[in-house]
C-alpha positions in Angstrom: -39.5 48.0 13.3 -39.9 51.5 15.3 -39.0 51.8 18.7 -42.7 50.6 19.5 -41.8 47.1 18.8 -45.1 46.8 16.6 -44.1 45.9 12.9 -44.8 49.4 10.2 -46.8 48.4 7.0 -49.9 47.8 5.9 -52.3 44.7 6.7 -52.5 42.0 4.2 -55.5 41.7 2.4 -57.1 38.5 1.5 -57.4 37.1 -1.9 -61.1 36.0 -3.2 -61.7 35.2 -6.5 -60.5 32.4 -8.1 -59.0 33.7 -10.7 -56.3 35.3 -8.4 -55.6 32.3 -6.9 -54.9 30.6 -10.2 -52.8 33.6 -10.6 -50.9 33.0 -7.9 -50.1 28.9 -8.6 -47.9 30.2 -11.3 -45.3 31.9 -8.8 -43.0 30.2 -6.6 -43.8 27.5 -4.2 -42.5 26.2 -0.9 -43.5 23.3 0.8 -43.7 22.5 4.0 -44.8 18.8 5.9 -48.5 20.9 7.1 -48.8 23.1 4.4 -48.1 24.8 1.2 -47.1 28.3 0.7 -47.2 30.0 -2.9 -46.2 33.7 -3.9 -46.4 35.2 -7.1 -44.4 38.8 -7.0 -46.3 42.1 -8.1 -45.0 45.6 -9.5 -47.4 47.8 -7.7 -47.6 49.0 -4.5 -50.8 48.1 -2.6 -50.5 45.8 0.2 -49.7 42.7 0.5 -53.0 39.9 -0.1 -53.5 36.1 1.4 -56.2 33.4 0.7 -56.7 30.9 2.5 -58.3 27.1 1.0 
């Protein structure tokens, strides 16, 4: 974090198409009581993406 205090990277993008969702179900999973979080690592170096359901 600079000396800003705002975080450095680049906004997450959001994830759209079903097919990247089912992507993502076949990466890890963690489970909270509210929700459900699953990530699925990538080798390239665009920024990070989210979807919501």
């Amino acid at each position: 974090m600079p000396a800003t205090g705002k975080p450095v990277g680049a906004h997450p993008k959001r994830l759209l198409k079903r097919a990247e969702f089912l992507a993502v179900r076949r990466g890890e999973k963690r489970r909270g009581r509210l929700f459900l979080v699953e990530v699925l690592g990538r080798s390239d170096a665009e920024a990070p993406r989210v979807g919501y359901t």
